[in-house]
N, C-alpha and C positions, 0 to 999 in steps of 0.2 A: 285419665284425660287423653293419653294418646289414644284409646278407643275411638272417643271422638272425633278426633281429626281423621284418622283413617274411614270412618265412616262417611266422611264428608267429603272425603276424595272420592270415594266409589260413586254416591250419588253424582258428582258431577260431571264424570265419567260416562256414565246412562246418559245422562241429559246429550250430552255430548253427539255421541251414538246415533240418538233418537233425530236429531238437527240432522248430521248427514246424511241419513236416510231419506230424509222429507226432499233436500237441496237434491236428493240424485231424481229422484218421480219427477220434480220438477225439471229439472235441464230434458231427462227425456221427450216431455211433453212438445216444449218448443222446438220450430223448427232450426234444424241446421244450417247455418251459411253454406251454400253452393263456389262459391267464387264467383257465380255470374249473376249479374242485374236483371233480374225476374219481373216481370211487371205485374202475373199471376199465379204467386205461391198459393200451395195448396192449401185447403182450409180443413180440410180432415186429418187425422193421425191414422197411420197403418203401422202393421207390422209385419212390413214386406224388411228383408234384409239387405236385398238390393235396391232399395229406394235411397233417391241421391239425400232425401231432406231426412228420413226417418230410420235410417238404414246406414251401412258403413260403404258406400258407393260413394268411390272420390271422382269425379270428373278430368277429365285431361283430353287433351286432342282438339277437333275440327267440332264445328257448331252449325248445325243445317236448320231450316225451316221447310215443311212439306203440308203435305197432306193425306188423311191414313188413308190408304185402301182397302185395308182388313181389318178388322179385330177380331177375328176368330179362333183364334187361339188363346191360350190361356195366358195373363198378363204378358202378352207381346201384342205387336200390331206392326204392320206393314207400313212404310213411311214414302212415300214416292214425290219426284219435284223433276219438271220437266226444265230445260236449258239448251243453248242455241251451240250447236259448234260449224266452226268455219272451216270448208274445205276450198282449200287455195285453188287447187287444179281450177274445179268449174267458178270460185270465184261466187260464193254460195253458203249461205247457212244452214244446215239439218238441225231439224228439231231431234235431242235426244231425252230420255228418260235414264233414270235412276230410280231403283229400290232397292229400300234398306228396311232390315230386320230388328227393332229396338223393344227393350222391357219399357211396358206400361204397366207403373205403380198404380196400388188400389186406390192410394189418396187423390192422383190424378185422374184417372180410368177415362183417358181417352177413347171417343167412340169413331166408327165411321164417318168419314166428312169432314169430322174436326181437321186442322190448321193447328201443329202443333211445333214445336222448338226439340230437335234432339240434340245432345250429347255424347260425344266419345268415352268413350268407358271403359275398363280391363273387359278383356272376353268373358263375358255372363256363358256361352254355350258355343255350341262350332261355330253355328255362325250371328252369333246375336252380341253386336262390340257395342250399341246405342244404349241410353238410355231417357225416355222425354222426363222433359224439363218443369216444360208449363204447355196450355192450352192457349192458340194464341185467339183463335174465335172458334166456339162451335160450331156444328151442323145443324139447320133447324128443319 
């Protein structure tokens, strides 16, 4: 009789097993909370590793919105946004520019034109600390 009971622990053991296997594919699947209010999460799955939703990329830092100017590189893009500064002397604003170098995930795959949201991020490469977020409009 005790055969039986020990038999009947291992099976439910397996069983067991077999559930957390299934609960880990799933959690993968979904996407990750970012900490920021998205309006246009992605709708694909990648398996990009530094993707902030599908990947182990924590966000931290300052939060721009631009416009790309390149994608010609390989999951990155050029992110550019023009702004007004004041020089007291003459009493005057100069238009200035900024560009920044950020990873574009495959799930997102920001193109040229697009109007996109970046993110501060640990150093991905020398000079690449961004990472986009969401697409805020495309280019047509």
């Amino acid at each position: 009789m005790a055969e039986k009971i020990r038999s009947k622990k291992s099976s439910n053991a397996e069983v067991k097993v077999e559930k957390k296997k299934t609960e880990k594919k799933v959690e993968m699947v979904k996407i990750g909370d970012i900490g920021i209010d998205v309006k246009n999460p992605p709708t694909e799955v990648c398996n990009d590793d530094k993707c902030p939703y599908h990947g182990h990329l924590k966000i931290r830092g300052r939060i721009f919105q631009g416009v790309v100017i390149s994608d010609k590189m390989n999951k990155t893009v050029v992110v550019g946004w023009e702004y007004l500064r004041m020089i007291k002397k003459l009493n005057r604003y100069m238009r200035c520019r900024t560009k920044v170098i950020a990873h574009n995930p495959p799930c997102i795959n920001a193109r040229e034109g697009d109007i996109v949201r970046i993110a501060e991020c640990r150093p991905l490469s020398k000079t690449k600390s961004f990472v986009v977020i969401e697409v805020v409009k495309r280019a047509q």
